[in-house]
mmCIF file of the N, C-alpha and C atoms, coordinates in Angstrom:
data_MODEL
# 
_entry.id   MODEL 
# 
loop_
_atom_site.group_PDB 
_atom_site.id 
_atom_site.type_symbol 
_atom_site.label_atom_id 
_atom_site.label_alt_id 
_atom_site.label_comp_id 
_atom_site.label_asym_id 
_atom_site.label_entity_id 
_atom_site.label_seq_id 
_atom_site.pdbx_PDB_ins_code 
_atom_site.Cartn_x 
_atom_site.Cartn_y 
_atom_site.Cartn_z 
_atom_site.occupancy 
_atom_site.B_iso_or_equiv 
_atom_site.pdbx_formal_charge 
_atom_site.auth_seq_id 
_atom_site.auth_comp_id 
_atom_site.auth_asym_id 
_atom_site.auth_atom_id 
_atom_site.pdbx_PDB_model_num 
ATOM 1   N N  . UNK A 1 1  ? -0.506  -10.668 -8.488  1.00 0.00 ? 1  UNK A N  1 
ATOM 2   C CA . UNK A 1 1  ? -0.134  -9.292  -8.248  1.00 0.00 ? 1  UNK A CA 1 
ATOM 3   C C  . UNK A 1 1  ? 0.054   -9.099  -6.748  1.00 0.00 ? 1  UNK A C  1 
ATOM 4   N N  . UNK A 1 2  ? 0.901   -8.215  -6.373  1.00 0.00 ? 2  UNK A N  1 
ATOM 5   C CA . UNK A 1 2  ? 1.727   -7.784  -5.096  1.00 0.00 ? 2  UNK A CA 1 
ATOM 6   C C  . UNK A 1 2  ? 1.690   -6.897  -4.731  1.00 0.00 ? 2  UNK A C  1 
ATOM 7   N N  . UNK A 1 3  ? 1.574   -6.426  -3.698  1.00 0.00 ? 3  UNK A N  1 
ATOM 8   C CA . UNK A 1 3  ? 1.698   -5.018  -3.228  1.00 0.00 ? 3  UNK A CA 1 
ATOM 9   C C  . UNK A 1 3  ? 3.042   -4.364  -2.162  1.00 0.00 ? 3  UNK A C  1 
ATOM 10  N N  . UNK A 1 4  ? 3.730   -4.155  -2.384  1.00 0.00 ? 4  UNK A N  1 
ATOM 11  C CA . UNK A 1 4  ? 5.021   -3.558  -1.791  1.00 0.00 ? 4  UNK A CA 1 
ATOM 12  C C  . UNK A 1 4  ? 5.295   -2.902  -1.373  1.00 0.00 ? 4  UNK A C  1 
ATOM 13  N N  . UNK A 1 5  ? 5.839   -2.677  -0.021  1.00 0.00 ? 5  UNK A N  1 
ATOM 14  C CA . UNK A 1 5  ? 5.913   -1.316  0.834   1.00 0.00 ? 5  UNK A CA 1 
ATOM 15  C C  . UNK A 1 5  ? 7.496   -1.169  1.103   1.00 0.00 ? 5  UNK A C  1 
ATOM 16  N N  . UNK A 1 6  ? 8.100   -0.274  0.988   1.00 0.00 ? 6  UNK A N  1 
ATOM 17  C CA . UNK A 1 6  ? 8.885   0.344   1.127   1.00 0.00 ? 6  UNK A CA 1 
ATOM 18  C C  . UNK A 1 6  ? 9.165   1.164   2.487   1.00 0.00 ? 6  UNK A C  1 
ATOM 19  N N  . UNK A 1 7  ? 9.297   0.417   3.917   1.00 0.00 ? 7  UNK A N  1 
ATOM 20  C CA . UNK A 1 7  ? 8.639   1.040   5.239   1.00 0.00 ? 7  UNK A CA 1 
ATOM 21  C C  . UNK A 1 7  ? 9.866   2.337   5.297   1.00 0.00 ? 7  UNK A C  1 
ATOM 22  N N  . UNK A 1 8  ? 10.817  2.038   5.025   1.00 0.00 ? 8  UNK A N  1 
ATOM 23  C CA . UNK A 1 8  ? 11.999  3.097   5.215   1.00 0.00 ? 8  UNK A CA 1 
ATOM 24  C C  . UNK A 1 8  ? 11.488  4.492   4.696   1.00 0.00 ? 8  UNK A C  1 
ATOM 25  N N  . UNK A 1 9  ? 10.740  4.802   3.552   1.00 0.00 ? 9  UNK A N  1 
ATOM 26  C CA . UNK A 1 9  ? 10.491  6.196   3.244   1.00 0.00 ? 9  UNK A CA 1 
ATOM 27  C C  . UNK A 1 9  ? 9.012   6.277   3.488   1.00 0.00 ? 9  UNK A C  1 
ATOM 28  N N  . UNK A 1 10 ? 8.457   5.026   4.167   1.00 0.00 ? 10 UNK A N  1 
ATOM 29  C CA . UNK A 1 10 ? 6.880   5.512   4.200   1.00 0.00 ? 10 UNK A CA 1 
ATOM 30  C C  . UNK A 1 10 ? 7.269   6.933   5.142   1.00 0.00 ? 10 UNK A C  1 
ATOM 31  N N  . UNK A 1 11 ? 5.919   7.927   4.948   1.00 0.00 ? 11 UNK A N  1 
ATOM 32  C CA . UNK A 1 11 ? 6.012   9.167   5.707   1.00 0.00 ? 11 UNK A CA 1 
ATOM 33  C C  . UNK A 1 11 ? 4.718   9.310   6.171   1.00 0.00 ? 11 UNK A C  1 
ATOM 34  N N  . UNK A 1 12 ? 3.658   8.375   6.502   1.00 0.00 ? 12 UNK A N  1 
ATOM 35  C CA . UNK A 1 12 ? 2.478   8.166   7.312   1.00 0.00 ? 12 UNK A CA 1 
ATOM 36  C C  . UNK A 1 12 ? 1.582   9.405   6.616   1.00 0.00 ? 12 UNK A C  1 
ATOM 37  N N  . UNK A 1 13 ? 1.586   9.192   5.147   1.00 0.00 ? 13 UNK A N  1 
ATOM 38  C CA . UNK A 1 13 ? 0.373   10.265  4.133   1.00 0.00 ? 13 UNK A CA 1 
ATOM 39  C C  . UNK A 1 13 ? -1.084  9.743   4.922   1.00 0.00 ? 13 UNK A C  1 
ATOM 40  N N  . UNK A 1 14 ? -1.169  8.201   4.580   1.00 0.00 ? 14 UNK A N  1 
ATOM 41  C CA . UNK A 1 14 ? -2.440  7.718   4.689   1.00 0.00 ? 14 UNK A CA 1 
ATOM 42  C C  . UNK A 1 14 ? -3.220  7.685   3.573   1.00 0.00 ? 14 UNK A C  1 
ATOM 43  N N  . UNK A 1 15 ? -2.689  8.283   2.054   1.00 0.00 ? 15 UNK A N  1 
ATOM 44  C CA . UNK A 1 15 ? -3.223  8.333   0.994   1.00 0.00 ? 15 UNK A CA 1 
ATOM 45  C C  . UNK A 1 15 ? -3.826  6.741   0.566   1.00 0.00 ? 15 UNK A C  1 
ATOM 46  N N  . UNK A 1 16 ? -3.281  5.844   0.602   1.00 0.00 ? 16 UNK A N  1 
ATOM 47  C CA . UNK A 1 16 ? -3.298  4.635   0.509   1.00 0.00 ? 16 UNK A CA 1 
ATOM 48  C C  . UNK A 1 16 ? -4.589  3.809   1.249   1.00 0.00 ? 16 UNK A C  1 
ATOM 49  N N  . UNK A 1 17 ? -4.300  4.500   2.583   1.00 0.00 ? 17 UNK A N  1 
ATOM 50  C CA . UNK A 1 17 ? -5.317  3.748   3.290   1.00 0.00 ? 17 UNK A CA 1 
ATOM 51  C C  . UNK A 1 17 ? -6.896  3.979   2.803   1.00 0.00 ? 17 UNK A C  1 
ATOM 52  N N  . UNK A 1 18 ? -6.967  6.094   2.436   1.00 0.00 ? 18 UNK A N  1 
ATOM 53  C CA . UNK A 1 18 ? -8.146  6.200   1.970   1.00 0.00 ? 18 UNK A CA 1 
ATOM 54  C C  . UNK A 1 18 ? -8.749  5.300   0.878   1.00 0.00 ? 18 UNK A C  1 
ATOM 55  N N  . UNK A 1 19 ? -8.093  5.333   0.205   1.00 0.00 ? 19 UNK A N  1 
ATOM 56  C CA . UNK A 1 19 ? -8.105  4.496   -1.062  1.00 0.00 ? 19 UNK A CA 1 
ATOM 57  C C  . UNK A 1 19 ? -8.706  3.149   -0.972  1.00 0.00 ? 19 UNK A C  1 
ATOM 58  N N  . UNK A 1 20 ? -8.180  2.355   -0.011  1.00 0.00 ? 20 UNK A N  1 
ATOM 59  C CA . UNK A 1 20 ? -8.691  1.143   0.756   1.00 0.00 ? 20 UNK A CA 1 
ATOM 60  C C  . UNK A 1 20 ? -7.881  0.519   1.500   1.00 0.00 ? 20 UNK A C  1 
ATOM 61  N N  . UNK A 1 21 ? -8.646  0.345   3.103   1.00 0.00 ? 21 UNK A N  1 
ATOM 62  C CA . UNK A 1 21 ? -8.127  -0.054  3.824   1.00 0.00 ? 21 UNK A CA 1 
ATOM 63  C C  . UNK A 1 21 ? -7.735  -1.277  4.341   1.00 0.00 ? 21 UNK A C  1 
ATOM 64  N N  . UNK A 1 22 ? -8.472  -1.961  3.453   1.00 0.00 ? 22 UNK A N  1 
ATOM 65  C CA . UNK A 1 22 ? -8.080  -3.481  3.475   1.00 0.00 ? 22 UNK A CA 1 
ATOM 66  C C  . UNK A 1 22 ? -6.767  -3.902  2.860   1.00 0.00 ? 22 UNK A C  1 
ATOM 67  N N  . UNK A 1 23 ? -6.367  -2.937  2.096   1.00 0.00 ? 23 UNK A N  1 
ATOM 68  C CA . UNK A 1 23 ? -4.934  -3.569  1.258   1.00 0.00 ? 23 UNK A CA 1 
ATOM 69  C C  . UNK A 1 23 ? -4.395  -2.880  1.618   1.00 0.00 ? 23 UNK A C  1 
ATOM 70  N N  . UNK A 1 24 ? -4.341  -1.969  2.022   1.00 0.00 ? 24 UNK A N  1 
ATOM 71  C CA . UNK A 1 24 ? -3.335  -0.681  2.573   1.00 0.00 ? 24 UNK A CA 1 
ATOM 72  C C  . UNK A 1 24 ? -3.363  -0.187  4.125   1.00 0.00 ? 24 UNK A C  1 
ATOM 73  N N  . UNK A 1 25 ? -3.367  -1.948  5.047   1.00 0.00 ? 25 UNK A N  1 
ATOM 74  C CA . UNK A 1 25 ? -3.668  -1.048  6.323   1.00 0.00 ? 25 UNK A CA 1 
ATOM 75  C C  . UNK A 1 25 ? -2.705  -0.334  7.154   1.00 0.00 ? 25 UNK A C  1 
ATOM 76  N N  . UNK A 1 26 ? -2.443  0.330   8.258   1.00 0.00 ? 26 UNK A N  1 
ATOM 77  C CA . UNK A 1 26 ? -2.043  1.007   8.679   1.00 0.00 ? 26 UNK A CA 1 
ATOM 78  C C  . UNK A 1 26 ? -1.482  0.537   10.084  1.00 0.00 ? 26 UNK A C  1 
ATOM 79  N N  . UNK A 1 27 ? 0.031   0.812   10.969  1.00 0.00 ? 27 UNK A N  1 
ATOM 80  C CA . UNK A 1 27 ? 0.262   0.570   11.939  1.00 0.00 ? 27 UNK A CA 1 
ATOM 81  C C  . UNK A 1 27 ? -0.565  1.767   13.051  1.00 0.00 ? 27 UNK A C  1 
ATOM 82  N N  . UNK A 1 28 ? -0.038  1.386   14.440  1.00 0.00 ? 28 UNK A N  1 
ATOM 83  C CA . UNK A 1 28 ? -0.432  2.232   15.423  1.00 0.00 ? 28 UNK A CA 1 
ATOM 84  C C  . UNK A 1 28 ? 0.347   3.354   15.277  1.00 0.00 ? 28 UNK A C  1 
ATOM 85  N N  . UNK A 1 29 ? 1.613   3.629   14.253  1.00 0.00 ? 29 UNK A N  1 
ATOM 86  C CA . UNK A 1 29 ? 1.817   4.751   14.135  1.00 0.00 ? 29 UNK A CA 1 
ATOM 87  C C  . UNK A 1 29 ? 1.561   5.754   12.819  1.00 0.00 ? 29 UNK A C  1 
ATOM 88  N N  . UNK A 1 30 ? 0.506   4.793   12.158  1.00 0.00 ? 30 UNK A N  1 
ATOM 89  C CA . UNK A 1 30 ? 0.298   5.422   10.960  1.00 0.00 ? 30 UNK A CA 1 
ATOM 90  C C  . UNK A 1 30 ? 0.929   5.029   9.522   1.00 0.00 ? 30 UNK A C  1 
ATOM 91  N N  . UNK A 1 31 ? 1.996   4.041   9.842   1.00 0.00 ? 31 UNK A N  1 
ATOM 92  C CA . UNK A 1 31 ? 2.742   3.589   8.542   1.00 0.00 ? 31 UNK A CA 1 
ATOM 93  C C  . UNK A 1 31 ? 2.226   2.381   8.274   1.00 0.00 ? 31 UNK A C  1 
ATOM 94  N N  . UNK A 1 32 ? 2.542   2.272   6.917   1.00 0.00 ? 32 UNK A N  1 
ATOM 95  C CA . UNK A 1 32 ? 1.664   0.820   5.734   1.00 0.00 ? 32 UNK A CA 1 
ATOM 96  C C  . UNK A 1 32 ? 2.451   0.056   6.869   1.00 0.00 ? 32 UNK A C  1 
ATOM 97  N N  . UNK A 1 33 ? 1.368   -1.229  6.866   1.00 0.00 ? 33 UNK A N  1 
ATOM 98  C CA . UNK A 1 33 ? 1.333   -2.071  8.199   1.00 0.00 ? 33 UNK A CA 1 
ATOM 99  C C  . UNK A 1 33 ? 1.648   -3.171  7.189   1.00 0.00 ? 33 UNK A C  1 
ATOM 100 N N  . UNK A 1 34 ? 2.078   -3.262  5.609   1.00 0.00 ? 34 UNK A N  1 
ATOM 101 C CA . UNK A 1 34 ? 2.258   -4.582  4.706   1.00 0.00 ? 34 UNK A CA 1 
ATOM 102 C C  . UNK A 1 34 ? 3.850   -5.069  5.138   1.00 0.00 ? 34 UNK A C  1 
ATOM 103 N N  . UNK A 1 35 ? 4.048   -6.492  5.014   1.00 0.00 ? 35 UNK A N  1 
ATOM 104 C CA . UNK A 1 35 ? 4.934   -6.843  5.630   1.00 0.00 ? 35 UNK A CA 1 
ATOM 105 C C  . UNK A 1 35 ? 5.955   -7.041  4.855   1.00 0.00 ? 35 UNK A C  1 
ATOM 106 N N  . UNK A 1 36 ? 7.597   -7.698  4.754   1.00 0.00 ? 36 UNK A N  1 
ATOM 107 C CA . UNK A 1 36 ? 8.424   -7.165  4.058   1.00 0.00 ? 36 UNK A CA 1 
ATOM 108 C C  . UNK A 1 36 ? 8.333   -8.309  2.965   1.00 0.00 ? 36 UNK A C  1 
ATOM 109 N N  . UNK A 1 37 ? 7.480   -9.359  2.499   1.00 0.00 ? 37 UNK A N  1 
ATOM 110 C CA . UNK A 1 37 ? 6.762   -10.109 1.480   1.00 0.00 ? 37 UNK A CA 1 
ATOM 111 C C  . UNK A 1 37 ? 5.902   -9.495  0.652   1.00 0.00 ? 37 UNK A C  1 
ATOM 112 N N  . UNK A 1 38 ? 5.665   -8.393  0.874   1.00 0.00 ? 38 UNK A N  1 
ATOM 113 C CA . UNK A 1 38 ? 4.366   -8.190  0.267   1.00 0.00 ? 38 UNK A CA 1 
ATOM 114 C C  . UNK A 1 38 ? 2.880   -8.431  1.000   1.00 0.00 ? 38 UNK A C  1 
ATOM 115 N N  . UNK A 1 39 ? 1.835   -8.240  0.089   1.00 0.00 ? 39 UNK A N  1 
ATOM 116 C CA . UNK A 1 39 ? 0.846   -8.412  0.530   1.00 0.00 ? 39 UNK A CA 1 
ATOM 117 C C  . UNK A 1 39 ? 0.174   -8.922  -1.398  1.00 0.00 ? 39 UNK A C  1 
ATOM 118 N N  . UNK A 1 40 ? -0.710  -10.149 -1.395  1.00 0.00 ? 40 UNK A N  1 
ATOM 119 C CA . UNK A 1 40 ? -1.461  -10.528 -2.687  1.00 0.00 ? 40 UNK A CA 1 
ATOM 120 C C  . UNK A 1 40 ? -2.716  -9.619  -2.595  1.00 0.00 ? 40 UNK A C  1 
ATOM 121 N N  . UNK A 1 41 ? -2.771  -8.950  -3.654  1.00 0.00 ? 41 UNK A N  1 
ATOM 122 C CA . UNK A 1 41 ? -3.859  -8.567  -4.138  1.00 0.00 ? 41 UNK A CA 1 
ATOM 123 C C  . UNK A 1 41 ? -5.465  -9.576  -4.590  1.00 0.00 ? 41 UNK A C  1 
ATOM 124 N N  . UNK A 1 42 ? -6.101  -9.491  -4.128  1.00 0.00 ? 42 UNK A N  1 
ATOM 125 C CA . UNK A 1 42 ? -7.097  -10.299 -4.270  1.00 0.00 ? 42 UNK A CA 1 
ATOM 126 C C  . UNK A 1 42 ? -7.803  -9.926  -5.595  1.00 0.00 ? 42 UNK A C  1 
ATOM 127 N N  . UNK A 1 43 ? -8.406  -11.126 -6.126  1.00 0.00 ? 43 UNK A N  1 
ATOM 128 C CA . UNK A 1 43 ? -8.801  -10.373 -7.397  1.00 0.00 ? 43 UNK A CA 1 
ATOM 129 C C  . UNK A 1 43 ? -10.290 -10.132 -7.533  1.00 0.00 ? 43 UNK A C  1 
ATOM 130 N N  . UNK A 1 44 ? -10.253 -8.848  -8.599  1.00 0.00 ? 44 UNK A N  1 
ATOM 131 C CA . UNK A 1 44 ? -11.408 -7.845  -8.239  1.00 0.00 ? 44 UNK A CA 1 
ATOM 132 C C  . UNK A 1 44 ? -10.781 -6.508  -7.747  1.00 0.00 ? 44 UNK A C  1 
ATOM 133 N N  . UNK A 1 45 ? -9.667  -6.355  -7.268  1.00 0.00 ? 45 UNK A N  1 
ATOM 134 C CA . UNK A 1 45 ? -9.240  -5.163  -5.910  1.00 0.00 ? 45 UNK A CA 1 
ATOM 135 C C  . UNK A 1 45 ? -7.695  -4.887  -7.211  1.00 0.00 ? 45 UNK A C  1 
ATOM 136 N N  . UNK A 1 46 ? -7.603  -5.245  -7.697  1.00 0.00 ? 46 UNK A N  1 
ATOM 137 C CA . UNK A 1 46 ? -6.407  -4.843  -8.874  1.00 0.00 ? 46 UNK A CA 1 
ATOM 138 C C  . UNK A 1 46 ? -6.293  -3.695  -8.944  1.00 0.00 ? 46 UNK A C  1 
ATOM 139 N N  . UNK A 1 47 ? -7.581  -2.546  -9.524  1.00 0.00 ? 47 UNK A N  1 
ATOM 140 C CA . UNK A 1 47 ? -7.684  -1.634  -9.878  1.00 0.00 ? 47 UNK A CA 1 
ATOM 141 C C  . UNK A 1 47 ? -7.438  -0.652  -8.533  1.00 0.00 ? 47 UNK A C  1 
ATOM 142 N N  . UNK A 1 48 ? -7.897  -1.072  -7.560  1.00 0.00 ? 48 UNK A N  1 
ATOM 143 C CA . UNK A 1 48 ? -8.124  -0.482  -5.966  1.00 0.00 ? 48 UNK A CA 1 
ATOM 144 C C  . UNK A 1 48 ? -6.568  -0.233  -5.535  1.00 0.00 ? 48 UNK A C  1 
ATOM 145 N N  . UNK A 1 49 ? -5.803  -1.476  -5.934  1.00 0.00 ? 49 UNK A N  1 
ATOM 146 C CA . UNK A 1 49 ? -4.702  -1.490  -5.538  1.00 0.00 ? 49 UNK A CA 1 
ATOM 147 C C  . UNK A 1 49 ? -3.616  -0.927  -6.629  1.00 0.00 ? 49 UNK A C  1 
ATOM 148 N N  . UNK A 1 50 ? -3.471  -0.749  -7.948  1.00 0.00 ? 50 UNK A N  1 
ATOM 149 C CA . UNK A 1 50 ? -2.949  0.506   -8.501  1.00 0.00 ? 50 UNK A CA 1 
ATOM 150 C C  . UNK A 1 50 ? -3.652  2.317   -7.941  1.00 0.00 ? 50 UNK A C  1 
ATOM 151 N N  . UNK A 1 51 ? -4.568  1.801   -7.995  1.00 0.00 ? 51 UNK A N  1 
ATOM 152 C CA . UNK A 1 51 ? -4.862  3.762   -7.207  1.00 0.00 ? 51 UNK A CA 1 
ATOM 153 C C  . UNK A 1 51 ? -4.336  3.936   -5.920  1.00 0.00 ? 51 UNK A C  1 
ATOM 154 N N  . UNK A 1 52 ? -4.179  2.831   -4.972  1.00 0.00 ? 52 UNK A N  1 
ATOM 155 C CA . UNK A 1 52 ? -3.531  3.322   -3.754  1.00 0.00 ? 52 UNK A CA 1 
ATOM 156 C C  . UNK A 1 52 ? -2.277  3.566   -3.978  1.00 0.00 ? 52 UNK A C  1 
ATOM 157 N N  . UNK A 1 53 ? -1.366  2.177   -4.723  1.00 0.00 ? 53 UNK A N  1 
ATOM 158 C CA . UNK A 1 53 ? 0.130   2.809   -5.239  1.00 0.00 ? 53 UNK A CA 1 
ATOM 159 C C  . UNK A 1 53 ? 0.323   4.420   -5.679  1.00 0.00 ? 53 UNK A C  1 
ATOM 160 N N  . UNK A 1 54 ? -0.241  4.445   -6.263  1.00 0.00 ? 54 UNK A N  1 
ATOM 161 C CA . UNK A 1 54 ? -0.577  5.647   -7.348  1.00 0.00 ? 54 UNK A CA 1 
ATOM 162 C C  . UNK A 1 54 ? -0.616  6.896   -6.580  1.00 0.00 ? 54 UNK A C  1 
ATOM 163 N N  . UNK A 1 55 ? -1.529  7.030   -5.064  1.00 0.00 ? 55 UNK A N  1 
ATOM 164 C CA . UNK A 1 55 ? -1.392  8.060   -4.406  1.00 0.00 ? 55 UNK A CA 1 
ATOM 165 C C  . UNK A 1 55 ? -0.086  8.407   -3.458  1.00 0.00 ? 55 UNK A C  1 
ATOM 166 N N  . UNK A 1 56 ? 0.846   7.569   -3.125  1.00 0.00 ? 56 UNK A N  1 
ATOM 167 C CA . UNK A 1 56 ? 1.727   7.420   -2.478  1.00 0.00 ? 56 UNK A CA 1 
ATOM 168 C C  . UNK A 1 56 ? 2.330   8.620   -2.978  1.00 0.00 ? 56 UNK A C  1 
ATOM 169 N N  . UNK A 1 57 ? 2.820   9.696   -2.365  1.00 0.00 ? 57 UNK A N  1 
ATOM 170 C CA . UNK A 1 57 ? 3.340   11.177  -2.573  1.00 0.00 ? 57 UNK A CA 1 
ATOM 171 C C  . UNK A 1 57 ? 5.134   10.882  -2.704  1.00 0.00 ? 57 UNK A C  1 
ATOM 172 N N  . UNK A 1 58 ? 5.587   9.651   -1.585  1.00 0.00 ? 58 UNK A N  1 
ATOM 173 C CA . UNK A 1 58 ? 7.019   9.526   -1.871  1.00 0.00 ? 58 UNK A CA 1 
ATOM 174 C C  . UNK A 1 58 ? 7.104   8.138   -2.211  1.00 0.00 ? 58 UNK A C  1 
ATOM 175 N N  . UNK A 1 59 ? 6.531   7.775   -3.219  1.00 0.00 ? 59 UNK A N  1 
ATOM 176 C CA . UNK A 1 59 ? 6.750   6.435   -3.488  1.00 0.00 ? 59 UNK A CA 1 
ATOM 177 C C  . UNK A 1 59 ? 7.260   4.926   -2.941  1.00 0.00 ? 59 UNK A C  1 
ATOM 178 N N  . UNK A 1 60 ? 6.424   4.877   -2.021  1.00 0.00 ? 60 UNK A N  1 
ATOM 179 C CA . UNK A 1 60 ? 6.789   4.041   -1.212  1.00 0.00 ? 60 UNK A CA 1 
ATOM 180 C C  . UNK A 1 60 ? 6.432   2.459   -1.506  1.00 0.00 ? 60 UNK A C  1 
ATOM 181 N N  . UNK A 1 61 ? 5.370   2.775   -2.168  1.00 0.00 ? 61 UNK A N  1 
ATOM 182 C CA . UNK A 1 61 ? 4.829   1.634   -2.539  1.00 0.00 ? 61 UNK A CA 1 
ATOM 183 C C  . UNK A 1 61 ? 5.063   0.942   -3.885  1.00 0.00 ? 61 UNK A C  1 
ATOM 184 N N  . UNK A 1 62 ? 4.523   -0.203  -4.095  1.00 0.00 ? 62 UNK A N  1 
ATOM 185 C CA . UNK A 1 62 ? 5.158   -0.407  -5.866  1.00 0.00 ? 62 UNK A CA 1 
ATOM 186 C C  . UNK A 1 62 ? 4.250   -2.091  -5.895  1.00 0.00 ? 62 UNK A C  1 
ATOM 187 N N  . UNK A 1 63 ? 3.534   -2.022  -7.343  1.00 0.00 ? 63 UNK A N  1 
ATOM 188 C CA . UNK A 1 63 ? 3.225   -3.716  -8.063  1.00 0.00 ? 63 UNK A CA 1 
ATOM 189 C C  . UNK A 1 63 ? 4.011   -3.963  -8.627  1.00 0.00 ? 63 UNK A C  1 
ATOM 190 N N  . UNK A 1 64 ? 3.867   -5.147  -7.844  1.00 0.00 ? 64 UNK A N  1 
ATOM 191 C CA . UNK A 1 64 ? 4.475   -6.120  -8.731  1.00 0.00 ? 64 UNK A CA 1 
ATOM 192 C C  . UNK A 1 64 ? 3.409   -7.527  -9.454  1.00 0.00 ? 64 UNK A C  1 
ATOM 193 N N  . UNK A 1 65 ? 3.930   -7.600  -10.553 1.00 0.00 ? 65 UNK A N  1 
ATOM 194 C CA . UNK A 1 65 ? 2.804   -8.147  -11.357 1.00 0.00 ? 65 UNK A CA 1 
ATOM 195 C C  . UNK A 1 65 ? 3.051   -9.997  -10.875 1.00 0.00 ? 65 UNK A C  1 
# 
């Protein structure tokens, strides 16, 4: 599992980061700091990492399985 950022419509919510900041970290300007590969979900953090997708207000983010 993958985690996908979409940097073009990120809009620096930070919803994601609350959620957890280890999979969802953040640049110096506030936007998902995941790179244009993705980022692997570690396992255990599956669930962590659908709720951060999940809060994303403009969908920026997305799993991929």
């Amino acid at each position: 599992m993958k985690i996908i950022a979409d940097h073009g419509i990120c809009e620096q919510h930070g919803l994601c980061f609350i959620v957890d900041a280890e999979l969802f970290p953040l640049d110096d300007e506030g936007k998902i700091a995941i790179g244009e590969d993705g980022v692997e979900v570690p396992a255990g953090k599956e669930d962590l990492a659908r709720e951060g997708v999940s809060q994303c207000p403009v969908l920026a983010l997305q799993i991929k399985e």
